[in-house]
C-alpha positions in Angstrom: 11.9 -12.1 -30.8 9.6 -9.6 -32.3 10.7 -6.1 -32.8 8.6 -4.1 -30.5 9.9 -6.1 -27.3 13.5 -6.0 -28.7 13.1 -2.4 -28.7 11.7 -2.5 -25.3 13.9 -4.7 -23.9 16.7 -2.3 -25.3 15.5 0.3 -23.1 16.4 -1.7 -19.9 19.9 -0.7 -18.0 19.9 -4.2 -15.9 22.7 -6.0 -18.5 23.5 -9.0 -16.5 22.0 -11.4 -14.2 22.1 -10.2 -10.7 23.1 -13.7 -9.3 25.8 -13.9 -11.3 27.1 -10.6 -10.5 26.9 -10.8 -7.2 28.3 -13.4 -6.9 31.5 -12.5 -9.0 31.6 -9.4 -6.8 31.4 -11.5 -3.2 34.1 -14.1 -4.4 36.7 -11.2 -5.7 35.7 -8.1 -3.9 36.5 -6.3 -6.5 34.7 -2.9 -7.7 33.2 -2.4 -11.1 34.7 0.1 -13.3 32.6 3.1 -14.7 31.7 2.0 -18.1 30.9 -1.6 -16.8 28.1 -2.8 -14.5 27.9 -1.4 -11.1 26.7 -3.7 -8.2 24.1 -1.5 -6.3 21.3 -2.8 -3.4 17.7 -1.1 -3.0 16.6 -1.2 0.6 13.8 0.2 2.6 12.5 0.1 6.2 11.7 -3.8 5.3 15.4 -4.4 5.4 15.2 -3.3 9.4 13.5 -6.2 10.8 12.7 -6.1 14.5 14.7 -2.9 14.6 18.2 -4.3 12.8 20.3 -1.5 11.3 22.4 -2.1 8.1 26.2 -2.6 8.8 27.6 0.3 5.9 30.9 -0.5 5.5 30.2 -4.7 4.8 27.9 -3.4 1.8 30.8 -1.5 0.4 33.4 -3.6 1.4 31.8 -6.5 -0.7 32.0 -4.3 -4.7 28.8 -2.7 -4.0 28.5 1.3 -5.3 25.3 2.1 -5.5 22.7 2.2 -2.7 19.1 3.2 -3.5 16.4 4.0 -0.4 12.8 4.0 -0.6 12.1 7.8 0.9 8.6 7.5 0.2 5.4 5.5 -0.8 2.4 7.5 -2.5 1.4 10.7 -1.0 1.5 9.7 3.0 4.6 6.9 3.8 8.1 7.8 4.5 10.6 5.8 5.8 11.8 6.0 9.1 15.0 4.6 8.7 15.3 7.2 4.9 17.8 9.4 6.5 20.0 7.0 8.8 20.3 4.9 5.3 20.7 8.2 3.2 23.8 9.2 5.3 25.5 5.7 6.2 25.6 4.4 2.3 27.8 7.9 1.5 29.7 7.3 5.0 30.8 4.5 3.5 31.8 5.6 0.3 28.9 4.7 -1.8 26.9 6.4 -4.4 23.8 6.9 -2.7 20.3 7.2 -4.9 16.6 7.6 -3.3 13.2 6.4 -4.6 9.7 7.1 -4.0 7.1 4.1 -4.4 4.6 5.4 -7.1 0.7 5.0 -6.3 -1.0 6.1 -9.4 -4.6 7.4 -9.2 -6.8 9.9 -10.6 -7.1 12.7 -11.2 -3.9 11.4 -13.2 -1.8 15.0 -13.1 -2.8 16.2 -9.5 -2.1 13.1 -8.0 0.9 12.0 -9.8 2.6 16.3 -9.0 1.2 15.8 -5.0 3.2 12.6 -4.7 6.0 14.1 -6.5 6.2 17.0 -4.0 5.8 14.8 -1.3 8.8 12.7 -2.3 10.9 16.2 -2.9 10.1 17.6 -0.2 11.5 14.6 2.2 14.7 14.9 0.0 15.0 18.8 0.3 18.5 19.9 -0.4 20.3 16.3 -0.6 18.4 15.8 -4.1 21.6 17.6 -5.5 24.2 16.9 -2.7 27.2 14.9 -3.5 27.6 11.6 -4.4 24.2 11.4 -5.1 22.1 9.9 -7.5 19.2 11.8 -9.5 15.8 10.8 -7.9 14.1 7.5 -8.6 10.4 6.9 -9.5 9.3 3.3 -8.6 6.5 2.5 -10.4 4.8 -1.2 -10.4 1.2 -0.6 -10.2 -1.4 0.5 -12.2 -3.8 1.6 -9.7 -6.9 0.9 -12.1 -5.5 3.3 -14.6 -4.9 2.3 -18.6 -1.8 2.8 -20.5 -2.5 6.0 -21.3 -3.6 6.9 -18.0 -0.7 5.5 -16.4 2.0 6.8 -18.7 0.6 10.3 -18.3 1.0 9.6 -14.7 4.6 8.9 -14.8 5.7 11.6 -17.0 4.2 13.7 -15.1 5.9 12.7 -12.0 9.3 12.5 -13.5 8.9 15.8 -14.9 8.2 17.2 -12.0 11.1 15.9 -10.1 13.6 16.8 -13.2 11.7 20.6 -13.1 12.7 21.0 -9.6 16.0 19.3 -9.3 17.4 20.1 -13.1 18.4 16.0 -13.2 17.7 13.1 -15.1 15.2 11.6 -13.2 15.1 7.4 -12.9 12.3 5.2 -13.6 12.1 1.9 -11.6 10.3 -0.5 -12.9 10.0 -4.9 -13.3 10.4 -6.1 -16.9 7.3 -7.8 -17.6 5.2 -4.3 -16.1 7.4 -2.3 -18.1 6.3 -4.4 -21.5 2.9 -4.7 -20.4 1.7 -2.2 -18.7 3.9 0.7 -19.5 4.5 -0.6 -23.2 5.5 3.0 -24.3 9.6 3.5 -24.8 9.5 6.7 -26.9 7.5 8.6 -23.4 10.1 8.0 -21.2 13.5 8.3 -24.1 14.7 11.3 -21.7 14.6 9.0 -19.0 17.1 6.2 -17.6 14.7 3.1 -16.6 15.9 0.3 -14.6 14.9 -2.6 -13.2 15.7 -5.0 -10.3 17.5 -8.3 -11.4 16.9 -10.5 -8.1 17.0 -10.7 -4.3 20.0 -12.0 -2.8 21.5 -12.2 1.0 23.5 -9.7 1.2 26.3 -8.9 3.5 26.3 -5.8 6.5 22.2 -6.4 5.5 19.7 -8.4 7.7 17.0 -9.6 5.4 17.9 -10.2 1.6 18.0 -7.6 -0.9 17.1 -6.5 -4.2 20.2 -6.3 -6.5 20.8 -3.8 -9.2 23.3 -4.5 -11.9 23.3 -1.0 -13.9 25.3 0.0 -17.1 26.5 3.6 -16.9 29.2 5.9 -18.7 32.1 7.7 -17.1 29.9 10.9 -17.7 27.2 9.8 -16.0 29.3 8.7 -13.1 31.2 11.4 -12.3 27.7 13.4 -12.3 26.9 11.0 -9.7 29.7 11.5 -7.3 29.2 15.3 -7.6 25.8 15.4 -7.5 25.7 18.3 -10.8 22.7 18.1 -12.7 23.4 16.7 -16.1 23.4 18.9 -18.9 20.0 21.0 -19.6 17.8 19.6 -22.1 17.8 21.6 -25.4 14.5 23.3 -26.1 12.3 20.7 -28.1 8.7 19.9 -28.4 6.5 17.0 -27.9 7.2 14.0 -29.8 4.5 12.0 -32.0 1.6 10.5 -29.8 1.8 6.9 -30.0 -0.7 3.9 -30.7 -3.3 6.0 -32.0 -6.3 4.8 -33.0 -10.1 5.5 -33.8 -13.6 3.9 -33.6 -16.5 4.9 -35.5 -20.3 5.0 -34.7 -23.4 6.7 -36.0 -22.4 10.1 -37.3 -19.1 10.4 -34.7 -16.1 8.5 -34.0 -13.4 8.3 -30.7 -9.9 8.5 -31.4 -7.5 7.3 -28.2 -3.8 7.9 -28.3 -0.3 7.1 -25.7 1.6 10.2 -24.9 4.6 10.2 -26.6 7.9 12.1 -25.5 7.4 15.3 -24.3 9.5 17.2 -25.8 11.4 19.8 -23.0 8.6 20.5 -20.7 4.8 18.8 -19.6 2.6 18.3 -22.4 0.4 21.5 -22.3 -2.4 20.0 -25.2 -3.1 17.9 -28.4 -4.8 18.9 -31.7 -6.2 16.7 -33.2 -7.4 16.5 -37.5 -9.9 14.5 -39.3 -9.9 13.7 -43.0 -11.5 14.7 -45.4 -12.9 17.9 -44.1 -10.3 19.5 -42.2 -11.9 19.1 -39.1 -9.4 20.6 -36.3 -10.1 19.8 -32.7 -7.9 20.7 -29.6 -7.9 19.4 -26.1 -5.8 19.2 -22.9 -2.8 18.2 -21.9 -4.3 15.6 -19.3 -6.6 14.1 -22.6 -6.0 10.9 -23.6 -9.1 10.3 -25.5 -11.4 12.7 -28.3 -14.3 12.1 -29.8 -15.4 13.9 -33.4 -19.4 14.5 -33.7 -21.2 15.3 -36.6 -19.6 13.6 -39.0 -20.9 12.0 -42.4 -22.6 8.2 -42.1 -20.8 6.5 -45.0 -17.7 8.8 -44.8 -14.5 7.3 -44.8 -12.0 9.2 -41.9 -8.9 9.3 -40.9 -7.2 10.6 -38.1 -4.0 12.5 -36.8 -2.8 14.2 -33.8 0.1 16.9 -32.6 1.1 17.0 -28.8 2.1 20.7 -27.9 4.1 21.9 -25.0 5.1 25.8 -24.2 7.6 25.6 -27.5 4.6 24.6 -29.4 3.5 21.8 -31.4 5.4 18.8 -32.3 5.3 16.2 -35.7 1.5 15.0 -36.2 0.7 10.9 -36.1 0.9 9.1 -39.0 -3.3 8.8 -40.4 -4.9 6.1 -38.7 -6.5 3.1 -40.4 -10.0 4.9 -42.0 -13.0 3.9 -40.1 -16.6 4.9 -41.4 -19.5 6.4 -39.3 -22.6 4.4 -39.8 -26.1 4.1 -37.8 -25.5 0.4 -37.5 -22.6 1.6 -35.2 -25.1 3.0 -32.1 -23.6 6.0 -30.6 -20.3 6.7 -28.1 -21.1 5.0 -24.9 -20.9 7.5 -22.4 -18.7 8.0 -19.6 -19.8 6.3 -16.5 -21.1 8.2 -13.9 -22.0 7.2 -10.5 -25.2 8.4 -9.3 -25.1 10.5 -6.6 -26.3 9.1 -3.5 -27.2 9.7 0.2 -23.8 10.0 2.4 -23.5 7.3 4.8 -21.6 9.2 7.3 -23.2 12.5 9.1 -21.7 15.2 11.1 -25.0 16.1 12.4 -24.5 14.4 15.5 -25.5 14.1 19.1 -23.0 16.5 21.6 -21.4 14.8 24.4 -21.9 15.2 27.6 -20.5 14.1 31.0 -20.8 10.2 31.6 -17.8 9.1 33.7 -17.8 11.2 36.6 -21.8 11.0 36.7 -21.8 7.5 36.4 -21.8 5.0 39.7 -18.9 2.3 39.1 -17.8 -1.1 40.6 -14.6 -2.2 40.6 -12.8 -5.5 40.9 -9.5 -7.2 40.6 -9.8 -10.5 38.0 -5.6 -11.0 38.5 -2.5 -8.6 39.8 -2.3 -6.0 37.0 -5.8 -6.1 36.3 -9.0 -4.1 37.2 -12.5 -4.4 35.6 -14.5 -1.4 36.2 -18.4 -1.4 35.2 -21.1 1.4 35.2 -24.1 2.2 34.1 -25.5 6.2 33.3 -29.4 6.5 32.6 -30.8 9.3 30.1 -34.1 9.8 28.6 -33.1 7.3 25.8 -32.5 4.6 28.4 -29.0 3.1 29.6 -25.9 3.3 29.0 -23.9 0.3 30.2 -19.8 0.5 30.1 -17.2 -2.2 30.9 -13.8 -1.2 31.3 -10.8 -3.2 31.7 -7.5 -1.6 33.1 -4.2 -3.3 32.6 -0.7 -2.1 34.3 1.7 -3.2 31.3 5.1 -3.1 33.9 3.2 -5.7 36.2 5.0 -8.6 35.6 2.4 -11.2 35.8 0.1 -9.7 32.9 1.1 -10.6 29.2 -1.0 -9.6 25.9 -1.4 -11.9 23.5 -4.0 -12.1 19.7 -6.9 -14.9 20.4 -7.1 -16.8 16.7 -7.1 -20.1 15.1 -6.4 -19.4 11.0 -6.4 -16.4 9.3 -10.0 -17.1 7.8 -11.2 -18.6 11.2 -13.5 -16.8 12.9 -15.4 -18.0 15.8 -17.7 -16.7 19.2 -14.7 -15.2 21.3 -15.8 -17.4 24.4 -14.2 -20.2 22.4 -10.8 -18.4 21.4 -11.3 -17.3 24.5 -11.1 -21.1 25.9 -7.1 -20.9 27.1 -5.4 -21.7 29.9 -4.4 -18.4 32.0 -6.4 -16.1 30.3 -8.0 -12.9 32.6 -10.1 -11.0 30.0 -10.5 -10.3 26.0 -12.4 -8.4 23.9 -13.2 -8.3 20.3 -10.4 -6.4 18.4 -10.1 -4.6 14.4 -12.8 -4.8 11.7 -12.9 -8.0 9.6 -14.4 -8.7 6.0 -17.7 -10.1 6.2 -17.1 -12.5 2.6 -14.1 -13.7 3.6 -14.2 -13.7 7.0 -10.6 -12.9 7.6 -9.5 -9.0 9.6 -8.6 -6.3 7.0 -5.5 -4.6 8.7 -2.6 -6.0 9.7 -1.8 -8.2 12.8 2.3 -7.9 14.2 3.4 -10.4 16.6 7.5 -10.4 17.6 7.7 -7.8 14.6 6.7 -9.7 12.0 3.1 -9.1 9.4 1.0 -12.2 10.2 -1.1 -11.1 7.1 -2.4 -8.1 5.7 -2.5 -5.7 3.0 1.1 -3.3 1.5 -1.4 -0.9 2.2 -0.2 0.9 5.5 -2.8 0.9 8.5 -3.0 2.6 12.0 -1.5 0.1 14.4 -1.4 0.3 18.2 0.3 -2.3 20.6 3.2 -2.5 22.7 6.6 -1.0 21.6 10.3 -3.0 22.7 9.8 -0.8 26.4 6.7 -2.7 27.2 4.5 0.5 27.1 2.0 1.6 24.4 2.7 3.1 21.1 1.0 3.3 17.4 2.6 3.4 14.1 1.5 2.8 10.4 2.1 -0.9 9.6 1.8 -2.5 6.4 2.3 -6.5 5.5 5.1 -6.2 2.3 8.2 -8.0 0.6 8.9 -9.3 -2.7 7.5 -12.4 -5.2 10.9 -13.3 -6.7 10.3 -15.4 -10.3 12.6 -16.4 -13.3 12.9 -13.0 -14.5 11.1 -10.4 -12.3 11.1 -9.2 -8.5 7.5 -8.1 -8.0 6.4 -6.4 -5.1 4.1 -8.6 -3.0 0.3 -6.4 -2.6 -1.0 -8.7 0.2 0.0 -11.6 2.7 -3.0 -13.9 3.9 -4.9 -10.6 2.8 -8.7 -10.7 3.8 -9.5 -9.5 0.0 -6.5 -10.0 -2.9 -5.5 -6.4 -4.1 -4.2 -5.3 -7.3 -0.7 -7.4 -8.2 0.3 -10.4 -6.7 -0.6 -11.7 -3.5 0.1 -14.7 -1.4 -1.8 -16.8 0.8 0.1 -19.7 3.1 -1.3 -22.7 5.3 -1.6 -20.2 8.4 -4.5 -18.6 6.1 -6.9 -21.8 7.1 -8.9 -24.4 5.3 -11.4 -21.9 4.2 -11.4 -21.2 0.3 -9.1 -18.0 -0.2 -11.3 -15.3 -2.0 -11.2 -15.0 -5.9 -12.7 -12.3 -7.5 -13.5 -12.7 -11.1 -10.6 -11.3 -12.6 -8.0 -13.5 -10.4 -6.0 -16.2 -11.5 -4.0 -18.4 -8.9 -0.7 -20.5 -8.9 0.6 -23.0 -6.4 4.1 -22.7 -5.1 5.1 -25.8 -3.2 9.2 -26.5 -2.1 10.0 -23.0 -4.7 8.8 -24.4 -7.3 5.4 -23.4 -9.3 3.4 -26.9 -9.3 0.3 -25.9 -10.9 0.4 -24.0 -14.2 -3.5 -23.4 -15.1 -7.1 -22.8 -13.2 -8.1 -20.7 -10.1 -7.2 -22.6 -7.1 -8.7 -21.2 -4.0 -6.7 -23.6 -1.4 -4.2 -22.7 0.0 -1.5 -25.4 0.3 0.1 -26.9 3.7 3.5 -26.3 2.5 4.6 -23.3 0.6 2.2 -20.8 -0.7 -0.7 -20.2 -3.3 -0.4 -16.9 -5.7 -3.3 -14.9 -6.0 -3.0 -12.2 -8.7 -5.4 -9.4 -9.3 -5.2 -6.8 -12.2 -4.4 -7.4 -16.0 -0.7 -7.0 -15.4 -0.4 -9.4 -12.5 -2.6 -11.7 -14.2 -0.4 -12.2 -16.9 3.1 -12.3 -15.3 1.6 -14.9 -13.0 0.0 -16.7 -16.2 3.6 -16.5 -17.4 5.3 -18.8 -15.6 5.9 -22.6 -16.4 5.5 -25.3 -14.3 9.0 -26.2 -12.2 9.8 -22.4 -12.2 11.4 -21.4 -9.2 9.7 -18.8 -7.0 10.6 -17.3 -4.3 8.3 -15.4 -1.9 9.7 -12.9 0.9 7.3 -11.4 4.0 8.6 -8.1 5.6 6.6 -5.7 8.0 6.7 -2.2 6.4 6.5 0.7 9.3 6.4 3.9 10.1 8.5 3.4 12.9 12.0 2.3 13.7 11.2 0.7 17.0 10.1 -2.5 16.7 6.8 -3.7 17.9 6.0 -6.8 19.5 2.2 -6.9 19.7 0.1 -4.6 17.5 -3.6 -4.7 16.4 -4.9 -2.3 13.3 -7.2 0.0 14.8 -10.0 2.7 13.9 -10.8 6.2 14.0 -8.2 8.0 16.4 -10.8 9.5 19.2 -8.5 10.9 21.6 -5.2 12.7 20.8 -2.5 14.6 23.1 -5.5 14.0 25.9 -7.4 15.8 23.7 -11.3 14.3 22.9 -11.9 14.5 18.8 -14.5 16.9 17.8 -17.0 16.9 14.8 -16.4 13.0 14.4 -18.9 11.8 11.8 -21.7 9.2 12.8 -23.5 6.8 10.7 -27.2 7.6 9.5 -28.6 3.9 9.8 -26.8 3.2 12.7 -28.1 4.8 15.8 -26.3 4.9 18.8 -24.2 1.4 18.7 -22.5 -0.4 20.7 -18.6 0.3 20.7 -15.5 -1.1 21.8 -12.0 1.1 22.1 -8.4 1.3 23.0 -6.2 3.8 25.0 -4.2 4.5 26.9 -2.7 6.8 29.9 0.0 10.2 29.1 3.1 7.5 30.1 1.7 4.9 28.0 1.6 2.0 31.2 -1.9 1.9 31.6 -3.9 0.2 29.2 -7.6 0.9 28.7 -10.2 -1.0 27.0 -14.0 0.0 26.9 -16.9 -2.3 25.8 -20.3 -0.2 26.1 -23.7 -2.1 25.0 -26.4 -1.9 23.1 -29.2 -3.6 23.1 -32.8 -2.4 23.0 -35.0 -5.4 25.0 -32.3 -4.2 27.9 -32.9 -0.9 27.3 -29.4 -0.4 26.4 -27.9 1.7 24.0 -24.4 2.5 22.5 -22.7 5.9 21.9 -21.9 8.0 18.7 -18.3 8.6 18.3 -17.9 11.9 19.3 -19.6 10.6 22.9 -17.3 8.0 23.0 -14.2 10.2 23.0 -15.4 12.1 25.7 -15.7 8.9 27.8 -12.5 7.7 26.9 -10.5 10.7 27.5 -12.7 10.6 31.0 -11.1 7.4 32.1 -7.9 8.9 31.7 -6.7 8.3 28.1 -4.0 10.0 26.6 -4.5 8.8 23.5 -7.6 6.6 21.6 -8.6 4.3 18.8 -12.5 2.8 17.9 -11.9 -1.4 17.3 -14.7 -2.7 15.7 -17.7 -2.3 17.2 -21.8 -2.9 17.0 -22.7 -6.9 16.7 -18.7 -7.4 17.1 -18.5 -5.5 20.8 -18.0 -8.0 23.3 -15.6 -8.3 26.6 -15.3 -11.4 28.3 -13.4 -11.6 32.3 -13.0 -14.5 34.5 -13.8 -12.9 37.8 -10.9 -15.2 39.3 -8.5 -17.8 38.8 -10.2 -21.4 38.5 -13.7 -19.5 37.9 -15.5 -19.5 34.5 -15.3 -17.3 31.7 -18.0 -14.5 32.3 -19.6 -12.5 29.3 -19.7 -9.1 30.6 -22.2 -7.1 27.8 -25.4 -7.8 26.2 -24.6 -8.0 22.6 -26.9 -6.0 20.1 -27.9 -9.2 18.1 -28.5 -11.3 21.5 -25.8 -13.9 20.8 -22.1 -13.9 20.4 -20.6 -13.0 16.6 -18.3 -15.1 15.8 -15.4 -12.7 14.7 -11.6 -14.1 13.3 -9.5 -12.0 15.9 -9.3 -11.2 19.7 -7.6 -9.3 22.5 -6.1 -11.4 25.1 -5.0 -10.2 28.5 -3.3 -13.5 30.4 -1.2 -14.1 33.8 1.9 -14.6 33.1 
């Protein structure tokens, strides 16, 4: 093995195979002494499905001691079920730890110091109570950044939390992103990192787990179970900056460089010298990068460079290799910069004015539950034509269900639209127009039938039958021979950064594959293609899309006839379970209150629209379609407009779906009678569109 990932490796607290430990700790019950691996579980809201709660006193009764829960994830997530978890794991006599999800992003310190307040402020005070762990960075994305980048970002956030807390901070990573990615040991020396070893069934837990088999000392322990801080780190500064290295061109040359440790507080600047000469040159803290101008064509340099924290400056670099300026060379490319452009989005907008009440309506009754009321209001611009559908949720002959074939499928709603029982639809959440397939997440019984892990605004009905939104994200775990990565998308209309997975329910339409994808086939658990970028996804089992240099190469990694496992879980903001949701837009109407100073687009005048609400008790559903179509004389409303008229008709609370050429609401006036299409569509003719919102007799 070479040395570099010996030493890395080295730096890894997982010191036996989950499996095996678990399994030695199930068939004896017994529980690990300090000094010897402890058996701990990670769990989040995932591990709540359809509203589950995590039986306590089973975990601990089976040789677990440590219990980690996800508190938060970035700068806007937290865990509904964080403090239930938090409380039962020490009720039961556990050692409970936390851990926020880390979403790295630029500007590298202000983001990675507003997620780290984020996740301290949800712990408040229990960051030091007892019989609790220090607090746990997860970290297993890059978020575009490079190494430097990204191991700036996590130093920064685990400094932060040990400034704060006084405690040894955790980082949380997977093996191969810690080697690839990360790739920096001497950054993070003050810092215990661990990584998950496997997901398991585990007892007093619904769905399986990630395991933790972690090496710690008698000291360490008993810090634990009081919840002291450990002892204060002695005044140092900043180690040596790592992997440093330069590039020459005509008359300059760039010099790049890894943080190193550093040292007993952040990183406040580097200075940096070149040889001959004694050129001295300093930059921030946040720098990762330097370039030298005016220096001699022909010249051979060198370069070395000093971090410096509020102590003052640590041990220069070692020279780097000489590199010699030359015209040949061309200059430093610059940094890109995006030219500015036209916003598309203007708050310059039309004010809104009175429709509903000055509007004449007609009502009708297409089943028990159900009333379709239509309108028209004329202006000086011409029309404005509105179909509204109102559905009593308690009526016990109305049921809601998603119109769709596949994933990727998207056809003219009259054709989902062709099922037996049906009263009305409409056209539901945006969709991507490459691939076809919606963007946000669809739940149905409480499960992510695709989607991004990013969370989305969902709204659909709760476990009481009545209304409710939450923030719902499509998550789990890819499970290989060596690594639990987190999964970044499920039947996912575009693959995001890390590894994603695509299954039959996707459809026969090629699964997208940007250029810097790679793809596996995973058929019974077992990889069955080892090369190429297969954009079918198979009948049985799943296809891996991965996206990102790190992702990439773990999924390049693995042999064929390696077992992989893939777990789904719905991520959400809310403990109740929901049992029909659709992702949604813009939130128009709050607390019965219209929005104000809603932004409209520039090149898209007055469109047609279609939105959701409903009434203060959440019983009444209320859907509006409102045209647009200019041989008509139609036209649509801006946003702002369209709260007004929402919060008219009654609605408590209101979402935009996807709307212009999309907007369309279908009825059969009665039962036996054909489907009628109730607007004029903008483009003339039905879109054909991947999703729909069904309202059926029961």
């Amino acid at each position: 093995m070479p040395e570099r990932r010996r030493s890395i490796l080295a730096r890894l607290f997982s010191a036996v195979a989950a499996i095996s430990v678990v399994a030695t700790a199930l068939a004896t019950g017994a529980q690990a002494d300090p000094g010897q691996p402890v058996l701990g579980i990670v769990v989040s809201s995932d591990q709540h499905a359809a509203g589950a709660t995590i039986a306590w006193g089973r975990v601990a009764a089976t040789g677990a001691r440590v219990a980690v829960v996800e508190a938060t994830d970035g700068g806007h997530y937290r865990n509904p079920w964080f403090t239930p978890d938090f409380a039962g794991a020490r009720s039961a006599g556990l050692v409970r730890g936390s851990y926020a999800v880390g979403r790295p992003a630029k500007p590298v310190v202000a983001s990675a110091t507003t997620q780290a307040n984020y996740y301290l402020a949800r712990l408040g005070a229990s960051a030091n109570a007892a019989q609790t762990m220090p607090p746990m960075l997860d970290l297993q994305t890059t978020g575009g950044l490079s190494q430097s980048q990204l191991v700036m970002w996590a130093q920064t956030f685990l400094l932060r939390l040990h400034q704060v807390t006084g405690r040894d901070p955790i980082l949380h990573t997977y093996s191969y992103f810690w080697e690839s990615a990360i790739a920096s040991p001497d950054a993070f020396a003050r810092f215990p990192v661990w990584t998950s070893t496997g997901v398991s069934p585990f007892p007093g837990v619904s769905t399986p787990v990630q395991t933790l088999a972690v090496n710690t000392s008698d000291r360490t322990w008993a810090a634990w179970q009081s919840g002291t801080a450990a002892a204060p780190w002695p005044d140092a500064v900043p180690g040596v900056p790592a992997l440093v290295r330069a590039r020459a061109y005509d008359g300059s040359a760039s010099v790049t460089w890894v943080p190193g440790d550093a040292g007993s507080s952040a990183i406040t600047g580097y200075q940096l010298l070149a040889e001959p000469g004694d050129l001295v040159m300093r930059v921030g803290g946040d720098a990762t990068q330097a370039t030298f101008a005016g220096l001699s064509d022909g010249t051979a340099y060198t370069f070395s460079i000093a971090a410096a924290n509020a102590l003052g400056y640590g041990a220069p670099s070692a020279p780097t290799a000489a590199v010699t300026p030359a015209p040949a060379l061309g200059v430093v490319p610059p940094a890109s910069v995006t030219p500015a452009q036209r916003p598309l989005y203007t708050s310059s907008c039309m004010a809104p004015s009175n429709l509903v009440h000055n509007t004449r309506w007609k009502r009708s009754h297409p089943a028990s539950g159900v009333t379709l009321q239509e309108g028209h209001h004329r202006d000086s611009r011409g029309r404005v034509q509105m179909h509204v559908l109102r559905v009593d949720l308690k009526n016990p002959h109305v049921r809601l269900a998603p119109l769709m074939r596949h994933v990727s499928d998207h056809r003219k709603l009259s054709v989902l639209a062709r099922q037996s029982r049906l009263v009305a639809a409409t056209n539901a959440g945006y969709f991507d127009l490459s691939s076809g397939a919606p963007i946000n997440p669809l739940v149905v019984r409480g499960e992510a039938v695709f989607g991004p892990s990013a969370t989305s605004t969902v709204a659909g009905i709760g476990p009481d039958g009545l209304m409710s939104t939450a923030g719902a994200a499509a998550s789990g775990t890819v499970t290989g021979p060596h690594d639990v990565v987190p999964l970044a998308g499920w039947n996912a209309a575009q693959p995001a950064e890390g590894i994603n997975a695509y299954s039959a329910r996707w459809g026969p339409r090629a699964v997208p594959m940007p250029r810097d994808a790679v793809s596996r086939r995973v058929t019974a658990g077992v990889v069955t293609s080892a090369v190429g970028r297969s954009r079918v996804a198979p009948a049985q089992g799943y296809l891996l899309v991965a996206r990102g240099p790190v992702a990439a190469g773990w999924l390049r990694s693995l042999a064929l006839g390696d077992h992989v496992a893939v777990r789904v879980a719905l991520t959400s903001t809310s403990r109740k379970s929901m049992t029909l949701a659709y992702a949604v837009g813009t939130h128009i109407v709050s607390k019965g209150v219209a929005g104000t100073g809603l932004r409209c687009k520039r090149t898209e005048k007055l469109p047609a629209r279609t939105a959701i609400g409903w009434s203060r008790d959440r019983r009444q559903l209320i859907l509006l379609a409102v045209d647009n179509n200019r041989r008509a004389k139609l036209h649509g409303l801006e946003p702002a407009q369209l709260a007004r008229v929402m919060r008219d008709l009654g609605a408590a609370e209101a979402y935009m779906f996807d709307g212009g050429g999309s907007t369309e609401m279908i009825v059969r006036p009665r039962p036996g009678a054909r489907l009628s299409i109730r607007n004029h569509q903008t483009d003339g003719h039905e879109r054909k569109i991947p999703l729909g919102f069904g309202i059926f007799r029961r």
